[in-house]
C-alpha atoms as one frame of an Amber mdcrd trajectory, in Angstrom:
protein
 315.905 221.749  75.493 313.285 224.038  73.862 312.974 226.857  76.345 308.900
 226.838  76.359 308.913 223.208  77.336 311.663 223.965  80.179 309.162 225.841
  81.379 306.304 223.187  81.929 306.341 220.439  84.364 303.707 217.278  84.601
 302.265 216.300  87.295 300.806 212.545  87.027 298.288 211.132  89.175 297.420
 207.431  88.482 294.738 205.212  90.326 296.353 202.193  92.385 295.434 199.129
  90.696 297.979 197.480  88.832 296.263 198.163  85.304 296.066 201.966  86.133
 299.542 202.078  87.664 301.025 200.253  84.408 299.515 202.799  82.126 300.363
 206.186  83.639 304.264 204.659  83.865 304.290 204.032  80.329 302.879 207.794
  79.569 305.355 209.186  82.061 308.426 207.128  79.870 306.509 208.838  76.715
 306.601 212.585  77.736 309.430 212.599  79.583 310.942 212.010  76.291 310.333
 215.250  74.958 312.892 216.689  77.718 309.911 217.898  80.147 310.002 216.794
  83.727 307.370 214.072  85.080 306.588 214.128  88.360 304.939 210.563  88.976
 302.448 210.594  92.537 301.347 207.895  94.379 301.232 206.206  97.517 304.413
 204.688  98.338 304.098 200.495  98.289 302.252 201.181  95.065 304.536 203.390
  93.724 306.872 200.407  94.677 305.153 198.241  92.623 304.566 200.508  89.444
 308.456 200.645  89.155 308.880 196.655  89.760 306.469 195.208  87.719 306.428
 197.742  84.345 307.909 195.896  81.321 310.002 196.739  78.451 311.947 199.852
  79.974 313.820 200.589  83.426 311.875 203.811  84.929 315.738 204.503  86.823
 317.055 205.327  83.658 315.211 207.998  83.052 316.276 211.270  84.646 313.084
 213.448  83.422 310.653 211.322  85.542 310.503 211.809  89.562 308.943 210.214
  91.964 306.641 211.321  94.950 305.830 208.668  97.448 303.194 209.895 100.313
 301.976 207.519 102.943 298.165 206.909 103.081 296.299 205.818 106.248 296.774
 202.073 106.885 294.066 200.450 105.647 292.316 196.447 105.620 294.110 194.426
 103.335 291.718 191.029 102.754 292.307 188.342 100.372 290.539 188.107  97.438
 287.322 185.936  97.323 288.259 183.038  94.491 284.239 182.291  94.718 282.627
 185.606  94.706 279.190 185.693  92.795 280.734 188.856  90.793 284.418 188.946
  90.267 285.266 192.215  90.808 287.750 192.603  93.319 285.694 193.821  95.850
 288.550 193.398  98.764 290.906 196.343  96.768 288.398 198.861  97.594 289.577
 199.839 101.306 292.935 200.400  99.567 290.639 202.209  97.100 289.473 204.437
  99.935 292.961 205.293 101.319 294.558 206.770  98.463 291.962 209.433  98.432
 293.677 210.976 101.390 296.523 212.326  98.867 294.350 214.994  98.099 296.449
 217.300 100.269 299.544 216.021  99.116 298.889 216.174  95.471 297.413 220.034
  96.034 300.583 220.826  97.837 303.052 219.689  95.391 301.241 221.490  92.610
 301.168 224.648  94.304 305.199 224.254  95.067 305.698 223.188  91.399 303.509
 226.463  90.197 305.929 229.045  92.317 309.334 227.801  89.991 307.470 226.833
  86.772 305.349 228.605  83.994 302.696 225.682  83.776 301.867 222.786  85.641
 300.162 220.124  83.611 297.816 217.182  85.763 297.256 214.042  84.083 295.006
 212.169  86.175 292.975 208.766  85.868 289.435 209.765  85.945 289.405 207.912
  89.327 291.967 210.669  91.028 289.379 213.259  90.163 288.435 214.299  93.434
 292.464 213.974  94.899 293.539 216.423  92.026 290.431 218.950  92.009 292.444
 221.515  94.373 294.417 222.717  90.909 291.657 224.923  90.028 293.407 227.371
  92.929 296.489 227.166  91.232 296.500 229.934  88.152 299.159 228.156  86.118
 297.685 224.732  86.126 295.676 222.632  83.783 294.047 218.934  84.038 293.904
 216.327  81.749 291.771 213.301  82.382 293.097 210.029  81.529 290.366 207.479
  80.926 291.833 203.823  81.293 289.460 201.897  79.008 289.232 201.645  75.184
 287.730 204.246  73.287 284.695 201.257  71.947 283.883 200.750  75.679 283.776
 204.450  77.208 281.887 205.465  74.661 279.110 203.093  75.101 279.028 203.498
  78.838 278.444 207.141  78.464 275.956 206.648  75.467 274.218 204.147  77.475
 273.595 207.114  80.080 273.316 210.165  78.073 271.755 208.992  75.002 272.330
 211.744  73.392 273.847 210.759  69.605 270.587 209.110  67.467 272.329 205.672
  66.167 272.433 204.697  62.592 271.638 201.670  61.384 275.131 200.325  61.933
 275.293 201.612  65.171 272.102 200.088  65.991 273.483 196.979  64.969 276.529
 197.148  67.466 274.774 198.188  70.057 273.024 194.843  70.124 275.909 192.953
  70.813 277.411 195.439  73.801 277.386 193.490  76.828 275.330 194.605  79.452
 276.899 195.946  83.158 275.221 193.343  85.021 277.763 191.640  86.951 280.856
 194.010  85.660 280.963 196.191  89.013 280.123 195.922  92.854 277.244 198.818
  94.114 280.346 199.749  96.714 282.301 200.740  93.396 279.539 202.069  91.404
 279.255 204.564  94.387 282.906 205.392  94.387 282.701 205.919  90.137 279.447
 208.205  90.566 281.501 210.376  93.147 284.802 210.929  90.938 282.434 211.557
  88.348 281.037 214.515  89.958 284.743 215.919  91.149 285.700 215.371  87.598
 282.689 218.376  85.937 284.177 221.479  84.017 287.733 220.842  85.490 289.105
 219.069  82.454 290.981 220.989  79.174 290.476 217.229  77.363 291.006 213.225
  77.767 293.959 211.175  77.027 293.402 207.592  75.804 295.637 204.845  75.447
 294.492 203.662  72.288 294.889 204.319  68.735 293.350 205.983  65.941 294.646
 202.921  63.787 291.566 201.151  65.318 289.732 203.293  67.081 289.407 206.715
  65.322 285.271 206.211  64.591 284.668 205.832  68.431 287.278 208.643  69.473
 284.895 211.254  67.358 281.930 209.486  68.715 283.121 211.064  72.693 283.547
 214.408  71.271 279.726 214.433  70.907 279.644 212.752  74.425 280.729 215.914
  76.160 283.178 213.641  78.065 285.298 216.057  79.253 282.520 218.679  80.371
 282.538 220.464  77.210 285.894 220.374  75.886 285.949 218.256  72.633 289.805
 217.886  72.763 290.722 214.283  73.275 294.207 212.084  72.198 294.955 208.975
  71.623 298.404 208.800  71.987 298.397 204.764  72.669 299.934 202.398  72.973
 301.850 203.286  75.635 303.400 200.345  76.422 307.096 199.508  74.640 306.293
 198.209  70.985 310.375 197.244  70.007 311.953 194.812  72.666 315.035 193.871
  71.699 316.952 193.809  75.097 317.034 191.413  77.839 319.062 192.799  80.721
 317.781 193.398  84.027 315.011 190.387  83.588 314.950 188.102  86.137 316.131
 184.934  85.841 312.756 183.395  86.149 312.216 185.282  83.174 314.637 184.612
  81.107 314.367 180.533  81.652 310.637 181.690  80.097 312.061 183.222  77.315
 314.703 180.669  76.566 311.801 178.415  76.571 310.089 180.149  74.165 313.423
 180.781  72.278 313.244 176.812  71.371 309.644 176.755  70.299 308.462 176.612
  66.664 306.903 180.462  65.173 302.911 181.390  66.387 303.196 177.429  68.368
 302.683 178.940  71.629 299.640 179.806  73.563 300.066 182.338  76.595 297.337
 182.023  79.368 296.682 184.903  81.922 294.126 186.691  83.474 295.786 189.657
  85.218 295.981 190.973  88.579 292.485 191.091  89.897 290.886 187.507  88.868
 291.091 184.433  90.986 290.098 181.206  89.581 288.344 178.306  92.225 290.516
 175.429  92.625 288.298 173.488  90.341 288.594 176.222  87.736 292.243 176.037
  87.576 292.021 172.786  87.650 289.861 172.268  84.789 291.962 174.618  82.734
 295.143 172.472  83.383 293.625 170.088  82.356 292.266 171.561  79.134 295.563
 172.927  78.095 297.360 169.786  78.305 295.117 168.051  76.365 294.432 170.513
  73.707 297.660 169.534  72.458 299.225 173.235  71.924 302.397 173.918  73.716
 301.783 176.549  76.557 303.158 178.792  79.235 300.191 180.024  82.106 300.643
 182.422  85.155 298.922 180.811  87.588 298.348 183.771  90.357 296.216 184.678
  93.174 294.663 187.934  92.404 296.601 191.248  94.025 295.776 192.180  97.344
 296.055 195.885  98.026 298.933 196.064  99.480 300.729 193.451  97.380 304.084
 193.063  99.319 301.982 191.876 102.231 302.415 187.982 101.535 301.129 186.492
 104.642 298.862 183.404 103.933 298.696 184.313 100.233 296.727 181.356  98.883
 298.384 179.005  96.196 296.000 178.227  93.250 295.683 173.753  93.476 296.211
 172.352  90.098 296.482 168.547  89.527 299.147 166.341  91.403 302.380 166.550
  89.861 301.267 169.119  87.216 303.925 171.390  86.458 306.760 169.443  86.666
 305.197 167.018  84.022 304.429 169.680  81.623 307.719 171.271  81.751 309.331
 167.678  81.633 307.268 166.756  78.854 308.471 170.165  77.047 304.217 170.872
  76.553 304.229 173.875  78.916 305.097 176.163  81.437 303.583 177.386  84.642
 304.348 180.773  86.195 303.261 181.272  89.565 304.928 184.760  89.948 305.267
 187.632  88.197 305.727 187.347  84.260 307.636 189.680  81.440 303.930 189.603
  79.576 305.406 192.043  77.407 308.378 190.149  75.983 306.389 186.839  76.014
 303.800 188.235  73.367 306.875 190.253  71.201 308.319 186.554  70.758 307.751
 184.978  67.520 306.961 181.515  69.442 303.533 183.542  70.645 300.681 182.834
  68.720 297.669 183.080  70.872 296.875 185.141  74.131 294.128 183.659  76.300
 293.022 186.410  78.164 290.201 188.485  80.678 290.547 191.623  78.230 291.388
 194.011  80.734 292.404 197.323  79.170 296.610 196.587  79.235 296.250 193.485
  78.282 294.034 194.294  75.144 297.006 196.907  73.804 299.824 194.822  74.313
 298.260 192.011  72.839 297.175 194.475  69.751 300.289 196.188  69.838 302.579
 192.978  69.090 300.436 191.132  66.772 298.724 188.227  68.875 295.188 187.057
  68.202 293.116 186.742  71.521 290.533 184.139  72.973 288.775 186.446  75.204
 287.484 185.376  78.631 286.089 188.283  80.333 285.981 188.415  84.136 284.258
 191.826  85.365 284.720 195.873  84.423 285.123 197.229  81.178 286.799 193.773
  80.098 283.474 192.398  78.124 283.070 195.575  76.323 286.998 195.035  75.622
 286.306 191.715  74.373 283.440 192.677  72.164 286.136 195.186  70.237 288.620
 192.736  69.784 285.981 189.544  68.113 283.245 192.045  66.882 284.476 194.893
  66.003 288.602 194.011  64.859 288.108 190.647  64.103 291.556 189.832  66.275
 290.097 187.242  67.895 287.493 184.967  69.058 285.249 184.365  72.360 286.897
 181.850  74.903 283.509 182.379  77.131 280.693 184.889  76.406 279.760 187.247
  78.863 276.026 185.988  78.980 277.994 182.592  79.573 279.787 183.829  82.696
 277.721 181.343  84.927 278.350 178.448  83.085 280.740 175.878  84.753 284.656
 175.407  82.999 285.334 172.780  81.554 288.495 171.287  80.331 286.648 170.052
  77.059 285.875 174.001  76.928 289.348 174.870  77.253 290.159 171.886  74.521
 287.789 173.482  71.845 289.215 177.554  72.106 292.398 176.659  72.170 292.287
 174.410  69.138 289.749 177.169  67.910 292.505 179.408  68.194 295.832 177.699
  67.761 294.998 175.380  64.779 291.802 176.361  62.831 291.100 178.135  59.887
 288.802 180.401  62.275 292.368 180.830  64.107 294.378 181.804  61.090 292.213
 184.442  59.783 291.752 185.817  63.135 296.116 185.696  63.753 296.480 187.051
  59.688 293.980 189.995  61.064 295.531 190.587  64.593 299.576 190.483  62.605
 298.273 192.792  60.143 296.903 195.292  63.097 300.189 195.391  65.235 302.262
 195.874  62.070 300.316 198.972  61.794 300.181 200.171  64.945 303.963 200.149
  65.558 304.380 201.616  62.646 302.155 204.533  63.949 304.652 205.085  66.903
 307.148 205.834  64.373 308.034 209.757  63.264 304.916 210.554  60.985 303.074
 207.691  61.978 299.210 208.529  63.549 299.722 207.935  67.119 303.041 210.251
  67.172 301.495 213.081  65.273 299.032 212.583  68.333 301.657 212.762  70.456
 303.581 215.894  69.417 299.775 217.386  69.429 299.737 216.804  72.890 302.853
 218.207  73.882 302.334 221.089  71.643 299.334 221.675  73.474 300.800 221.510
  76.686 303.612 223.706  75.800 301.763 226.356  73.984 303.363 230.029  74.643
């Protein structure tokens, strides 16, 4: 071990939803390789659930990364709303409210970790501002702010305020086809952004991102003239962090495996993999409409048909199970046309598999790299958040895939002739094959960029050497 790095410890602080948890995992499986200890805090059922549900790697094989559970008050845990006029899950945000009481915690086991060790590094979602802003006690330690959205997307929210940066003609141009906000966020989380954003000022010494320079470098420079990080025009994009080589199977469940033997038996690109994540729940007639669609569109499938995460997810009382037609998903399995997950999926492995050629998807931030990161072309259908920003970077701006629903289209009812037309749109047209030739062509070069030399790992050791500086 170099002795500088011996010296310097991480302390990482992720936000509680699923998305949030997911990423700061991966980042912990990335430093930790570079022989420096991660220290990994959270409450404990959602530290629980970081360590069950992350893909592509066991976090108990890896020595370098510990993990701090605290307990956070008890708190209402409702069921989502299936029919809610704006989707945003609304009912996560008293377990929103809880974890802000590790604020003592957190500033206790940074000042322990200070008295044994040189430099104590914070990596925080920019939603743990306020829980981590006690560091600025604590001589030897220095915050990082980890922003969970793309690049394209935090940029324009912070243009969209500041307007600072005079557009070019291009820019202009772009700009017209941002979605708005209306309907992305709740007032009761707008609130709750506005006050991390004002624990966040002058405490950061830059911004991670889990993106790439690959395909985002122009709006990466673009938040350096933001002032994102009050002041500090250091940012890295040291994405994705997610796994990009799967090559082993163990420890997978056999639910999942039976998937992947599935897909084992399937033709190359034939498949089309339907999910929208852990905070969207269809209507009955919704889900019904898109069963449906996909078994008359003719393109083998496999869909995870889920309730939306409560916030404490191992509470499983009276979870509600999403109706789909009479007799459903035993005939598509029987019938070989599809199959129907109503647990907890290896998303990971399922778009690495050469049977994968299409990702229908709400364009939530994870969802967006791994789909990039392995190759598959998406048909976006954007629910709430930063996901129709997300979904105007992958059809405007990449060209990796193609609208299943428009954001100004949110209202509109589904259809199962809708769901007919994208994924024919996407499976079988020439629209669909210039999009998947575009979308291969991306995740050859981004995995390449994890390699030694490649972009994202010069990013990478930049970070580290930052980090570790004498």
């Amino acid at each position: 071990m170099d002795q500088n790095q011996s010296q310097v410890c991480v302390v990482m602080v992720p936000f509680l939803a699923q998305g949030h948890l997911n990423q700061l995992l991966h980042l912990s499986r990335l430093i930790s390789a570079y022989n420096l200890p991660v220290h990994f805090v959270c409450a404990t059922s959602h530290t629980r659930q970081a360590k069950l549900r992350v893909h592509g790697w066991d976090p108990l094989d890896d020595s370098n990364i510990r993990f701090h559970d605290y307990p956070i008050p008890s708190f209402s845990n409702p069921p989502p709303n299936p029919n809610a006029n704006i989707r945003f899950p609304i009912h996560l945000m008293p377990s929103f409210k809880a974890t802000m009481h590790l604020r003592e915690p957190v500033a206790k086991l940074i000042q322990s970790l200070s008295m044994t060790t040189k430099r104590v590094v914070i990596i925080h979602d920019y939603l743990m501002s306020s829980v981590v802003q006690d560091f600025v006690s604590v001589p030897n330690a220095e915050c990082y702010m980890f922003q969970s959205c793309s690049a394209f997307s935090a940029f324009w929210y912070h243009w969209e305020d500041t307007q600072k940066l005079i557009l070019d003609d291009e820019m202009k141009l772009m700009w017209e086809k941002v979605p708005s906000m209306e309907g992305c966020f709740t007032k009761e989380f707008i609130e709750l952004l506005d006050s991390e954003d004002s624990s966040f000022k002058n405490i950061s010494s830059g911004a991670l991102y889990d993106t790439s320079k690959v395909f985002e470098e122009k709006y990466l420079e673009l938040l350096k003239h933001e002032d994102v990080s009050s002041g500090t025009t250091k940012n890295w994009a040291i994405g994705p962090f997610n796994p990009v080589h799967l090559t082993n199977r163990k420890n997978m469940s056999p639910e999942s495996n039976i998937l992947l033997n599935w897909l084992d038996k399937q033709e190359p690109n034939s498949v089309v993999y339907v999910a929208f994540g852990t905070t969207v729940s269809l209507t009955d007639d919704e889900a019904i409409e898109l069963a449906i669609g996909l078994e008359e569109s003719g393109h083998k499938f496999i869909w995870v048909v889920r309730e939306a995460d409560r916030g404490d997810i191992f509470d499983d009382e009276d979870v509600r199970r999403v109706k789909l037609p009479e007799g459903y998903e035993e005939r598509v399995e029987t019938n070989g046309v599809g199959m129907v997950v109503r647990g907890w999926a290896p998303q990971l492995e399922i778009l690495g598999h050469s049977s994968t050629g299409g990702f229908m998807s709400h364009c939530g931030w994870n969802s967006c790299t791994e789909g990039i990161s392995m190759g598959v072309p998406i048909a976006a259908w954007p629910m709430h958040s930063d996901q129709p920003r997300n979904a105007t970077l992958i059809t405007e701006v990449l060209g990796t895939g193609i609208y299943a629903r428009e954001w100004a289209h949110r209202g509109e009812k589904v259809t199962s002739t809708m769901v007919v037309e994208v994924v024919r749109r996407l499976m079988g047209s020439e629209e669909g094959c210039r999009v998947r030739n575009k979308a291969a062509e991306l995740g050859i070069m981004v995995r390449q960029s994890v390699e030694e030399g490649g972009i994202m790992r010069k990013e990478l050791d930049a970070f580290v050497a930052q980090i570790t500086r004498e």
